[in-house]
mmCIF file as Biopython writes it, N, C-alpha, C and O atoms, coordinates in Angstrom:
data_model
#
loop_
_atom_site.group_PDB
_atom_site.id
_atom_site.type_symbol
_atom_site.label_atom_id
_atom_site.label_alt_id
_atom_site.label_comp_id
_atom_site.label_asym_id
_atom_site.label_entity_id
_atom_site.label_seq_id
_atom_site.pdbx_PDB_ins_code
_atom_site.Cartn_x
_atom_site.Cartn_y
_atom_site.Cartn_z
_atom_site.occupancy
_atom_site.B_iso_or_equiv
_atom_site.auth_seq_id
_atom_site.auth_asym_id
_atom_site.pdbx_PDB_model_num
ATOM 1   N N  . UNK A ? 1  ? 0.841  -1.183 0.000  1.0 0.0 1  A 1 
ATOM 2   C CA . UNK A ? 1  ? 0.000  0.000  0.000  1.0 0.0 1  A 1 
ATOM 3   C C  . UNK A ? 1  ? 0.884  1.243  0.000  1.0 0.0 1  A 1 
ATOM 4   O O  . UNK A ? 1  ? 1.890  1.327  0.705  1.0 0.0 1  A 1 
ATOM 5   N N  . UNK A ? 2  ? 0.569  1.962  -0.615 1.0 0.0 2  A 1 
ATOM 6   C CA . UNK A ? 2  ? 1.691  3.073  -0.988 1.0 0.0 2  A 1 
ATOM 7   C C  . UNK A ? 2  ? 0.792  4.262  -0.527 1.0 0.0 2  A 1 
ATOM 8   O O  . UNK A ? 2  ? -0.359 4.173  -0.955 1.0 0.0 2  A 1 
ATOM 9   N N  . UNK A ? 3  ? 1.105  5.588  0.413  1.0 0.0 3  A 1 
ATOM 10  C CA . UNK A ? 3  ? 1.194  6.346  1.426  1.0 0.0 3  A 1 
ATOM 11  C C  . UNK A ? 3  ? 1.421  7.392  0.217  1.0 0.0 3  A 1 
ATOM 12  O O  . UNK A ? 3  ? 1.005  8.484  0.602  1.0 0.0 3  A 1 
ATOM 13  N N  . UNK A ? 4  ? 1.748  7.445  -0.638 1.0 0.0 4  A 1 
ATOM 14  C CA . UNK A ? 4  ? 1.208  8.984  -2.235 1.0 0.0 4  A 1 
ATOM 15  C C  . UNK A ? 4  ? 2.752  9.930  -1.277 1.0 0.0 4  A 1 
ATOM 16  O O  . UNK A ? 4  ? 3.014  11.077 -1.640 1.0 0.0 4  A 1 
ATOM 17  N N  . UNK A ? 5  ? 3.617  9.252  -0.098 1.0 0.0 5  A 1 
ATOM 18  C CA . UNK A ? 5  ? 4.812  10.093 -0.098 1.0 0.0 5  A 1 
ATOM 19  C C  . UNK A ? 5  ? 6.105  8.547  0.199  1.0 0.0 5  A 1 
ATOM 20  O O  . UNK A ? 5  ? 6.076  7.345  0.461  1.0 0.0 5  A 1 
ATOM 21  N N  . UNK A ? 6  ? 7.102  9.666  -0.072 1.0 0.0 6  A 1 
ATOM 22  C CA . UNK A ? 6  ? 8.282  8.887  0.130  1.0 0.0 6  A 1 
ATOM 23  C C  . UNK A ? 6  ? 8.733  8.830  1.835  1.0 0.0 6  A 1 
ATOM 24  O O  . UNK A ? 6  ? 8.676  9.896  2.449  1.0 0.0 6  A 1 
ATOM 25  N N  . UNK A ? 7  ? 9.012  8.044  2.300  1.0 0.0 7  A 1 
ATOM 26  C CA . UNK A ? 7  ? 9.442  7.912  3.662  1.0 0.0 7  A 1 
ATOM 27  C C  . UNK A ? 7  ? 10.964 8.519  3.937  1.0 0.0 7  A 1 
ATOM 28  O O  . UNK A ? 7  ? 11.727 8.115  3.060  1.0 0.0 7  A 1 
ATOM 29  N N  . UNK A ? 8  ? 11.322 8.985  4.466  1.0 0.0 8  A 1 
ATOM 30  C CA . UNK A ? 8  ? 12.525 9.760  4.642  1.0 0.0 8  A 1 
ATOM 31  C C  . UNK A ? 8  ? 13.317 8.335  5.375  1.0 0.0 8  A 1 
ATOM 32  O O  . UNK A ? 8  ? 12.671 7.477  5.976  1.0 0.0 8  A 1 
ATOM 33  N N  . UNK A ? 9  ? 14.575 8.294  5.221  1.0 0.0 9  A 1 
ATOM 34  C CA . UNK A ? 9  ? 15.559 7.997  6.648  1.0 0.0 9  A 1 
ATOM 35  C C  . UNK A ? 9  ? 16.034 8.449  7.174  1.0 0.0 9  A 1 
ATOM 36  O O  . UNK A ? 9  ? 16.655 9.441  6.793  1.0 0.0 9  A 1 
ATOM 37  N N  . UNK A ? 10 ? 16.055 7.905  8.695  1.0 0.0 10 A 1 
ATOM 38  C CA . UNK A ? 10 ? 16.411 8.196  9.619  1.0 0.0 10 A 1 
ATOM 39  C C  . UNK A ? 10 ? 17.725 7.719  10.420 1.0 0.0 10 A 1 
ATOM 40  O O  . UNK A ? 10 ? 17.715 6.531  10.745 1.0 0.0 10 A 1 
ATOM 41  N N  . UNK A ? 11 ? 18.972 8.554  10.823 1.0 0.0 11 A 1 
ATOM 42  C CA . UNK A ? 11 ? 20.217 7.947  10.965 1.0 0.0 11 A 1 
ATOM 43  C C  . UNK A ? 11 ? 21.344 8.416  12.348 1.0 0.0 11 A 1 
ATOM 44  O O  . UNK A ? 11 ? 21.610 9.597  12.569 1.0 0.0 11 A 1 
ATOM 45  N N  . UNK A ? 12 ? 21.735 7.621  12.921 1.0 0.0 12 A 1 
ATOM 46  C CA . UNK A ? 12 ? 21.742 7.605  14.537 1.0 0.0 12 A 1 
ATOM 47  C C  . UNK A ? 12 ? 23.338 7.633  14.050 1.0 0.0 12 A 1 
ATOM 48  O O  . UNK A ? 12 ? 23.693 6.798  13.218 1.0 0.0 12 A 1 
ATOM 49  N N  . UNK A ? 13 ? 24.518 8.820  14.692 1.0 0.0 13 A 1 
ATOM 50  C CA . UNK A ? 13 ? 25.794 8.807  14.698 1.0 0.0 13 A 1 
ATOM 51  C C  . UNK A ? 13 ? 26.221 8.002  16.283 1.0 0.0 13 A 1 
ATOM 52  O O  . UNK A ? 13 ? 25.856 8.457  17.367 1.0 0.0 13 A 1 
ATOM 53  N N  . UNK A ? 14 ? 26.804 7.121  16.170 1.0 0.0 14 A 1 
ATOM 54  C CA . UNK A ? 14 ? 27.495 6.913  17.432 1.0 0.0 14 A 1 
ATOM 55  C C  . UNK A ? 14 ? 29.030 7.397  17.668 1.0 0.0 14 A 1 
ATOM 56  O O  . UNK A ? 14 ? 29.876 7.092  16.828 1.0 0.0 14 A 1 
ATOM 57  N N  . UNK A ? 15 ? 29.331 8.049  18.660 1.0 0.0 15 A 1 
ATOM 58  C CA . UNK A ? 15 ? 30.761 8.240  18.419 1.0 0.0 15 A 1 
ATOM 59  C C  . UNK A ? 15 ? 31.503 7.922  20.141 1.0 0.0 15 A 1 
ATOM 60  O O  . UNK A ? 15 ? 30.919 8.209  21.186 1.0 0.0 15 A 1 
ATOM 61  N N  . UNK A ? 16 ? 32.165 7.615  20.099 1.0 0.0 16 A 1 
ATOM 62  C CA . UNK A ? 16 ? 33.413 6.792  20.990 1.0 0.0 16 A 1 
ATOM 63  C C  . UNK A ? 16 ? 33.780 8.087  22.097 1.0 0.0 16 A 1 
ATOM 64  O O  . UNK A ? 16 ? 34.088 9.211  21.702 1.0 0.0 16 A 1 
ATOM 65  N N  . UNK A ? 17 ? 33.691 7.723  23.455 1.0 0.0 17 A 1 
ATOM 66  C CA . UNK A ? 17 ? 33.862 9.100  24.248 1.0 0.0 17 A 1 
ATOM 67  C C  . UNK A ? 17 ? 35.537 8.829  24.551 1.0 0.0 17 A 1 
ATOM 68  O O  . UNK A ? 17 ? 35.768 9.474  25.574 1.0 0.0 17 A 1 
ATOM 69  N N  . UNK A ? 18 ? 36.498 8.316  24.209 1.0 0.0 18 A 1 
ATOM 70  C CA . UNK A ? 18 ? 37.138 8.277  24.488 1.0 0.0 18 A 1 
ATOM 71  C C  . UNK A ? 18 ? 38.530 8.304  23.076 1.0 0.0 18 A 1 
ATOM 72  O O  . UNK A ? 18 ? 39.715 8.610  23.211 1.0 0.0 18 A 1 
ATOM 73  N N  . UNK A ? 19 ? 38.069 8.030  22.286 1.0 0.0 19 A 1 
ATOM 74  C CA . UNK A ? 19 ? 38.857 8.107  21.036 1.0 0.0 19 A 1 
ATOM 75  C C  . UNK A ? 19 ? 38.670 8.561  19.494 1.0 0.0 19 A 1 
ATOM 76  O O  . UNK A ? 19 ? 37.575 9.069  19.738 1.0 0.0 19 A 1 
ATOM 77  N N  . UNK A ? 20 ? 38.790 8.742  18.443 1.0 0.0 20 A 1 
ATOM 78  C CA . UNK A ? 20 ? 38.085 9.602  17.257 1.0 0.0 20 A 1 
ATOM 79  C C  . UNK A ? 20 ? 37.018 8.359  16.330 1.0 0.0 20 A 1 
ATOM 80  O O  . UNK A ? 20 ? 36.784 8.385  15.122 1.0 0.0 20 A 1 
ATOM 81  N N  . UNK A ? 21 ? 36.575 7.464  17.221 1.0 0.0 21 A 1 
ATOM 82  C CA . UNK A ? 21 ? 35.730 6.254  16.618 1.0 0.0 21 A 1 
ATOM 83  C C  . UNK A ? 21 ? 34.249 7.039  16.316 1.0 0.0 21 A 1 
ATOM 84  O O  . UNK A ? 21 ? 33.496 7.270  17.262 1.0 0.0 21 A 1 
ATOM 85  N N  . UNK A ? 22 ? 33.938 7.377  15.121 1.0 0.0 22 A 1 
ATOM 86  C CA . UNK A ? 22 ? 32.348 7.722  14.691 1.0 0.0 22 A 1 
ATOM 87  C C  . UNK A ? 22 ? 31.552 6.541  13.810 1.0 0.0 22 A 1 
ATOM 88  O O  . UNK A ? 22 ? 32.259 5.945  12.998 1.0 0.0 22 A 1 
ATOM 89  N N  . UNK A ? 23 ? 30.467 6.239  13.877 1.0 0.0 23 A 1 
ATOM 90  C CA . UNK A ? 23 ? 29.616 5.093  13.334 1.0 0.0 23 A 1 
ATOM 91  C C  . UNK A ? 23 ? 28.398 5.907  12.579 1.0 0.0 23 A 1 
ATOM 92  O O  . UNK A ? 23 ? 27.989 6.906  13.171 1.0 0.0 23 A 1 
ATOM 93  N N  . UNK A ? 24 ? 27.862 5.609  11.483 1.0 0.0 24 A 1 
ATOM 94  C CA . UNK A ? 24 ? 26.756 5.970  11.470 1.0 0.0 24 A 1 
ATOM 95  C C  . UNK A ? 24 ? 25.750 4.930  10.734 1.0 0.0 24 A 1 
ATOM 96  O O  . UNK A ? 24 ? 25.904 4.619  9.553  1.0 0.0 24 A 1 
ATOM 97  N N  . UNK A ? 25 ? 24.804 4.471  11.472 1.0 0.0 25 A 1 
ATOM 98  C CA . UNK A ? 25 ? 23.805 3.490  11.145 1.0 0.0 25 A 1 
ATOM 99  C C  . UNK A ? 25 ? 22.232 4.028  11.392 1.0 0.0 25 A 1 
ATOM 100 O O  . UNK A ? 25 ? 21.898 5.119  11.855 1.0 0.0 25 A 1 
ATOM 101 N N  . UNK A ? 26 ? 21.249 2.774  10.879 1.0 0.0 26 A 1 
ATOM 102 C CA . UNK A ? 26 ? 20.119 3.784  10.863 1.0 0.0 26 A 1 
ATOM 103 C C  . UNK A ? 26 ? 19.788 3.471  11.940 1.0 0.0 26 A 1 
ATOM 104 O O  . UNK A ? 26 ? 20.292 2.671  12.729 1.0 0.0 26 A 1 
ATOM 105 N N  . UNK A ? 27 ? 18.187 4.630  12.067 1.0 0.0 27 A 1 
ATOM 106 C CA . UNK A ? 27 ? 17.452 4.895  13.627 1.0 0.0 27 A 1 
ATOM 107 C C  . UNK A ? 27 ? 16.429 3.490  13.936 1.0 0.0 27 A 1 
ATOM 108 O O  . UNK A ? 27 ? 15.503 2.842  13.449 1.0 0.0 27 A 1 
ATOM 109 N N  . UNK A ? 28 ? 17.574 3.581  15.411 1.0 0.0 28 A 1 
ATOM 110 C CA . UNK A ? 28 ? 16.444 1.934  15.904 1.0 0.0 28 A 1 
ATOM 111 C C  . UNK A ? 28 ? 15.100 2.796  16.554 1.0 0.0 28 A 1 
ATOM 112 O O  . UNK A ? 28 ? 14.980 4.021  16.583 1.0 0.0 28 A 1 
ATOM 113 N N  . UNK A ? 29 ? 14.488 2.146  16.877 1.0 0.0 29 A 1 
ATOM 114 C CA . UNK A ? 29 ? 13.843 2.535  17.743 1.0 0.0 29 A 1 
ATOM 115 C C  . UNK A ? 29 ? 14.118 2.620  19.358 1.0 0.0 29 A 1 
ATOM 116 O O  . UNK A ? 29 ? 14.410 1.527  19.843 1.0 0.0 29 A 1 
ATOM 117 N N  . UNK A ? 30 ? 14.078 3.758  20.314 1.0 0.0 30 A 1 
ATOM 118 C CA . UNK A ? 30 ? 14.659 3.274  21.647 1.0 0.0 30 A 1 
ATOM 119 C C  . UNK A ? 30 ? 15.966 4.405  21.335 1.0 0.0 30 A 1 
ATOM 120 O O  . UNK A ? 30 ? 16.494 4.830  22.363 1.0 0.0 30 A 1 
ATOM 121 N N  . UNK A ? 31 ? 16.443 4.847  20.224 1.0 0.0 31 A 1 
ATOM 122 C CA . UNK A ? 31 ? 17.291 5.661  20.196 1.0 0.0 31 A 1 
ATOM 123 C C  . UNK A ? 31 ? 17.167 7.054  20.822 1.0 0.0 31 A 1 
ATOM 124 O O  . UNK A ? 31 ? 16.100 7.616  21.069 1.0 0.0 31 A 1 
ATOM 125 N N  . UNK A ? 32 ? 18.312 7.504  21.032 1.0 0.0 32 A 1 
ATOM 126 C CA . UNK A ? 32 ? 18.263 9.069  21.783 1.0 0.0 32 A 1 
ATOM 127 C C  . UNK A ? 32 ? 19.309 9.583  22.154 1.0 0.0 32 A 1 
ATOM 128 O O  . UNK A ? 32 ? 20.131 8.874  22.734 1.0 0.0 32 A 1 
ATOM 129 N N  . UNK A ? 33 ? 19.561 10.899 21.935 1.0 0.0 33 A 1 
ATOM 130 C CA . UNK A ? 33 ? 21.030 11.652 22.319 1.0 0.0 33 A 1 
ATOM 131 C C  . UNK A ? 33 ? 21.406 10.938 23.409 1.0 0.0 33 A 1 
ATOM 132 O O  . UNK A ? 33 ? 20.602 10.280 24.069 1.0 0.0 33 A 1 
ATOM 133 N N  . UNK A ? 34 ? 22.620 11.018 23.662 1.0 0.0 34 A 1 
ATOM 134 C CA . UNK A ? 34 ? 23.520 10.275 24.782 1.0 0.0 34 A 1 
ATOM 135 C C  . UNK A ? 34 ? 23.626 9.580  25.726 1.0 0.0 34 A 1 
ATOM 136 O O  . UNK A ? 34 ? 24.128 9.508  26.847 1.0 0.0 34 A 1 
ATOM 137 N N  . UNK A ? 35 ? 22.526 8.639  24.415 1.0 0.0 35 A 1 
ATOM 138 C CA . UNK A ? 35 ? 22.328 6.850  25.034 1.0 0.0 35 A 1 
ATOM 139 C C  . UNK A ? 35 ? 23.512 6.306  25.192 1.0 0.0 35 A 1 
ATOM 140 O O  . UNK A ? 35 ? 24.342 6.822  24.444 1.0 0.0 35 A 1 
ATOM 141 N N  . UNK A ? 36 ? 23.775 5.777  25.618 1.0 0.0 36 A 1 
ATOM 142 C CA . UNK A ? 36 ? 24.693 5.184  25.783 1.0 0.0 36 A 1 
ATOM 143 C C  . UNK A ? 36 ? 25.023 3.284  25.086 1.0 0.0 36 A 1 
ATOM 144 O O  . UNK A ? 36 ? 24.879 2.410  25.941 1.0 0.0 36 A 1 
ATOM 145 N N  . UNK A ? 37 ? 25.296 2.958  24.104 1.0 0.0 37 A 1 
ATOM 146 C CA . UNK A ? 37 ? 24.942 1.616  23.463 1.0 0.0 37 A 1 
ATOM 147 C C  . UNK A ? 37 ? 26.382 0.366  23.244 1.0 0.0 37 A 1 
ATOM 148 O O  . UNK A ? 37 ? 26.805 -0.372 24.134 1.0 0.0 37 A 1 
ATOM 149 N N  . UNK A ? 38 ? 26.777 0.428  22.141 1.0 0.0 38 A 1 
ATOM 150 C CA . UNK A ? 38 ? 28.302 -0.816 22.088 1.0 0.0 38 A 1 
ATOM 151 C C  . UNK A ? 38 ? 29.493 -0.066 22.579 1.0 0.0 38 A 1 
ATOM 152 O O  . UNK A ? 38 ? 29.714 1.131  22.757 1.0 0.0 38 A 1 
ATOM 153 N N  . UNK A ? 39 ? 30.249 -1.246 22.753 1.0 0.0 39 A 1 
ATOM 154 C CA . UNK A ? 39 ? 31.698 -0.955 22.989 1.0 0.0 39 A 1 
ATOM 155 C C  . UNK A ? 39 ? 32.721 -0.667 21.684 1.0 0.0 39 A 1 
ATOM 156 O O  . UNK A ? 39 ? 32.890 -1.629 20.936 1.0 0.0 39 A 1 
ATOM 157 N N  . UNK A ? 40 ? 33.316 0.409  21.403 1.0 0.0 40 A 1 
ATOM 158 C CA . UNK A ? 40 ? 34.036 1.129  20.719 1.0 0.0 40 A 1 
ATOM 159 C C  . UNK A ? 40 ? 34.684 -0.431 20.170 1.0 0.0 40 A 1 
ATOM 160 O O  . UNK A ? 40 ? 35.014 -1.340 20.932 1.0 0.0 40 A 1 
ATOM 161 N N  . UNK A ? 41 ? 34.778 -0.477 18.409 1.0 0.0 41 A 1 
ATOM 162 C CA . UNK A ? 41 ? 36.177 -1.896 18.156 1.0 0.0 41 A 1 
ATOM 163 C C  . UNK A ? 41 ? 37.252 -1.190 17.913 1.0 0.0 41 A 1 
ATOM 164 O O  . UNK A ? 41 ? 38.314 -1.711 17.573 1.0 0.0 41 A 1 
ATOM 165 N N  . UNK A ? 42 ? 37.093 -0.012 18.056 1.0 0.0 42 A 1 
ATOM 166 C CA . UNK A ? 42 ? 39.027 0.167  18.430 1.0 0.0 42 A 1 
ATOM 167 C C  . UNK A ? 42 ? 39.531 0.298  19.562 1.0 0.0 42 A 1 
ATOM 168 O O  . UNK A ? 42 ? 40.629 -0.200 19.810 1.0 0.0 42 A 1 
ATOM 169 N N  . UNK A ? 43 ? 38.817 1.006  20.492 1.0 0.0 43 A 1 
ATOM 170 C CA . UNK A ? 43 ? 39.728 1.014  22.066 1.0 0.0 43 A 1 
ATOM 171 C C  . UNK A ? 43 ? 38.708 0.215  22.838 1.0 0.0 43 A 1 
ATOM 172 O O  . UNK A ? 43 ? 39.069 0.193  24.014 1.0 0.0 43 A 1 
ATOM 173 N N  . UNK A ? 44 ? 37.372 -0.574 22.631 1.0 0.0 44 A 1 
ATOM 174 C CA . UNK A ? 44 ? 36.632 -1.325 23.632 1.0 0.0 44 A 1 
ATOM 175 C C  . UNK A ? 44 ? 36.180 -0.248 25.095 1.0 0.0 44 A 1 
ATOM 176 O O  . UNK A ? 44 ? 35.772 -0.725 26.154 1.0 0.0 44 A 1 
ATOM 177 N N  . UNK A ? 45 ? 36.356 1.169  24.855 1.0 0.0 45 A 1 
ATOM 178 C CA . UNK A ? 45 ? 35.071 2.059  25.421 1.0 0.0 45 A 1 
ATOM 179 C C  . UNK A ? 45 ? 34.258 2.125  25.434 1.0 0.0 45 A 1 
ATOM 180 O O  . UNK A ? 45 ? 33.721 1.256  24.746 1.0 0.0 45 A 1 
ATOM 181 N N  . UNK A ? 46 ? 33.394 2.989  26.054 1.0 0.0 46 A 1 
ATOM 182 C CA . UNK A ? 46 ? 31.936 3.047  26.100 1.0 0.0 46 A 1 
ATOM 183 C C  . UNK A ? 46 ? 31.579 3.666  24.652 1.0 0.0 46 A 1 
ATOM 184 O O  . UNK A ? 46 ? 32.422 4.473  24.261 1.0 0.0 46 A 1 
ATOM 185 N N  . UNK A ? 47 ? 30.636 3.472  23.899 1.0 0.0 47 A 1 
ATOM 186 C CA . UNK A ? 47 ? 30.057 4.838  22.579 1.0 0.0 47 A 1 
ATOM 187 C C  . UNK A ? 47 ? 28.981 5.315  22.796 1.0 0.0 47 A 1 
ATOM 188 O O  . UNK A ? 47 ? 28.242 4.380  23.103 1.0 0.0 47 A 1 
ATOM 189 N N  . UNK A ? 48 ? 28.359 6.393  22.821 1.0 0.0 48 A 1 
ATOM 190 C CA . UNK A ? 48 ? 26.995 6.912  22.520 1.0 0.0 48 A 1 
ATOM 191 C C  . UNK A ? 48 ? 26.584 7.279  21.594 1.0 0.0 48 A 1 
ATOM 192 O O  . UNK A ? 48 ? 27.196 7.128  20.536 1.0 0.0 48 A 1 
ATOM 193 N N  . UNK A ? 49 ? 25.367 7.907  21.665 1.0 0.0 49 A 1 
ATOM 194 C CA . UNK A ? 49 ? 24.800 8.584  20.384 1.0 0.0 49 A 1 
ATOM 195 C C  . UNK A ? 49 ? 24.879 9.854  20.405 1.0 0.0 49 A 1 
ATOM 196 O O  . UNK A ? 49 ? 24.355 10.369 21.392 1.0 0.0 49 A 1 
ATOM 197 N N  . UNK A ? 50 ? 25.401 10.620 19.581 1.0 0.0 50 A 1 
ATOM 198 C CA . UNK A ? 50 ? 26.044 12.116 19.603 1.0 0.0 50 A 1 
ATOM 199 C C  . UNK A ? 50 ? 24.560 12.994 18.658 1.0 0.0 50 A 1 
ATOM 200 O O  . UNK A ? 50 ? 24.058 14.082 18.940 1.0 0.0 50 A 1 
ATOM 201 N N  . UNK A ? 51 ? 24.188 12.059 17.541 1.0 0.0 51 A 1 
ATOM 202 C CA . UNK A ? 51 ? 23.185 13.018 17.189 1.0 0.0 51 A 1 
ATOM 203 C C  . UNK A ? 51 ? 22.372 11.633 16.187 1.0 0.0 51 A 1 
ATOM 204 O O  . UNK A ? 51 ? 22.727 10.540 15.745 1.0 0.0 51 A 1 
ATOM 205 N N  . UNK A ? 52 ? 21.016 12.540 16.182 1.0 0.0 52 A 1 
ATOM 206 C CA . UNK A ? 52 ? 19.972 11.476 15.367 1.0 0.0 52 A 1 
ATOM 207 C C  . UNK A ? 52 ? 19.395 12.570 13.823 1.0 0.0 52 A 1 
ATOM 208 O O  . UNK A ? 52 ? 18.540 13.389 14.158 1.0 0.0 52 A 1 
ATOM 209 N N  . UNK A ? 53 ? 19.589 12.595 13.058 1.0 0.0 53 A 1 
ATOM 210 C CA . UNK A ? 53 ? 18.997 13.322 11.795 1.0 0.0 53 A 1 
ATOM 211 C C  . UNK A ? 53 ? 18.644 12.405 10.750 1.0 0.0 53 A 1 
ATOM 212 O O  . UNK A ? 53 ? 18.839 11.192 10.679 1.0 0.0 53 A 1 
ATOM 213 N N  . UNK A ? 54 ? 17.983 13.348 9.797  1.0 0.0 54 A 1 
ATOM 214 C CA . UNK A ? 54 ? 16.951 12.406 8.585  1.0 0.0 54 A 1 
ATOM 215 C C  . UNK A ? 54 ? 17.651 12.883 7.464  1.0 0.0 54 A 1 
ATOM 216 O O  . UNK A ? 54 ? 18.137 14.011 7.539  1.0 0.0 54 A 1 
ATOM 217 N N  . UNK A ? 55 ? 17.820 12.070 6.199  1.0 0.0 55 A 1 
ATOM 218 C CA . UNK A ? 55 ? 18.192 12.383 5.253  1.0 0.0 55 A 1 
ATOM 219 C C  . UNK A ? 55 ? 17.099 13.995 4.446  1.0 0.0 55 A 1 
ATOM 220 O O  . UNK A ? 55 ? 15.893 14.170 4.273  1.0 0.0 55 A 1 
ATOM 221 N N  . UNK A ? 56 ? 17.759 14.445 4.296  1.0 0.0 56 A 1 
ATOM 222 C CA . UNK A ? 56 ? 16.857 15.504 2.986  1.0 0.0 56 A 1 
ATOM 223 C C  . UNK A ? 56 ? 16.279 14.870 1.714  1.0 0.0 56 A 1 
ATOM 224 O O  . UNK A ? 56 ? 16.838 14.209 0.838  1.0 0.0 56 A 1 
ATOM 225 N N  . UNK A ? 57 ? 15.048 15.241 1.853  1.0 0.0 57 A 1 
ATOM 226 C CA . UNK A ? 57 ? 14.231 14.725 0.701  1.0 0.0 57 A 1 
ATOM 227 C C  . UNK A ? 57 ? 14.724 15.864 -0.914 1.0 0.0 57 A 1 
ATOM 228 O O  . UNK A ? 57 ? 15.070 17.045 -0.884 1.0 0.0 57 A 1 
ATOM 229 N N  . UNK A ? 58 ? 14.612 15.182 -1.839 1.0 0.0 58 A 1 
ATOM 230 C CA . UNK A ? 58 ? 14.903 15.954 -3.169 1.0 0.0 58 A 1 
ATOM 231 C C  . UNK A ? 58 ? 14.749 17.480 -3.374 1.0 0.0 58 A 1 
ATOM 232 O O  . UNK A ? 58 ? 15.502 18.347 -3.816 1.0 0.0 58 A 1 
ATOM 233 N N  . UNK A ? 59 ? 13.242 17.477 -2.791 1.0 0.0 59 A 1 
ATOM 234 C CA . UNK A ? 59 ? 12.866 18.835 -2.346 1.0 0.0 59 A 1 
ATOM 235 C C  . UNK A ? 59 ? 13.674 20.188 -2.007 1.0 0.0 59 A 1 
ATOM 236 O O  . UNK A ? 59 ? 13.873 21.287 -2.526 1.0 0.0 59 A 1 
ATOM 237 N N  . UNK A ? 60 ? 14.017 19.499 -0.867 1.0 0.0 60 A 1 
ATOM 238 C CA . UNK A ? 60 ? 14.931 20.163 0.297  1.0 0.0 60 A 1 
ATOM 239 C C  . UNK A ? 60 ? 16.530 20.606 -0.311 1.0 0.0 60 A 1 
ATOM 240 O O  . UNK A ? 60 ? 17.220 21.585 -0.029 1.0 0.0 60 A 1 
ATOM 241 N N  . UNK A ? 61 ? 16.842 19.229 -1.441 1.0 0.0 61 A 1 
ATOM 242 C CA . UNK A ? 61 ? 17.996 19.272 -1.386 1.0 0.0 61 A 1 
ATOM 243 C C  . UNK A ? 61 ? 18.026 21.130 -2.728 1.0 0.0 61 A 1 
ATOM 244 O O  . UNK A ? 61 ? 18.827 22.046 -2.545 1.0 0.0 61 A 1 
ATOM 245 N N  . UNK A ? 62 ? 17.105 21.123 -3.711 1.0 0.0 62 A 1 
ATOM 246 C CA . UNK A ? 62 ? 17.029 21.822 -4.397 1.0 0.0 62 A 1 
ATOM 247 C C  . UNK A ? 62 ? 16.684 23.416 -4.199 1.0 0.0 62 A 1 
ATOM 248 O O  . UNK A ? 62 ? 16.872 24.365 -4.960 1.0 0.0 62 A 1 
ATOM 249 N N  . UNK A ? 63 ? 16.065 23.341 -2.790 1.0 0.0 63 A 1 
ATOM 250 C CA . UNK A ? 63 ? 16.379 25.110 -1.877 1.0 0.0 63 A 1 
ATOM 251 C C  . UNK A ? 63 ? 17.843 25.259 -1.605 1.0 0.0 63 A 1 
ATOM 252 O O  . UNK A ? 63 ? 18.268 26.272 -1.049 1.0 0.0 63 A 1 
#
């Protein structure tokens, strides 16, 4: 069933509080600024989530 719009994505940065480790994967649900979630695979620190944003739709990109 098709919704007559395009669904945007949505994309969760994790980054490493202890070293220059950044991730970016999409939005789980349960996500939120400076959750706290995996262990860093380069130094095995803590990582959080630094920021959550949506891609720009075509629209957007053309303002």
């Amino acid at each position: 069933m098709s919704l007559g719009f395009e669904q945007t994505k949505v994309y969760t940065v994790l980054r490493c509080s202890n070293c220059d480790y950044k991730n970016i994967r999409e939005f789980q649900n349960g996500d939120y600024v400076l959750k706290k979630v995996e262990l860093c695979p380069k130094c095995n620190n803590q990582t959080f989530i630094l920021t959550i944003y949506r891609e720009a739709t075509e629209e957007e990109k053309k303002s």
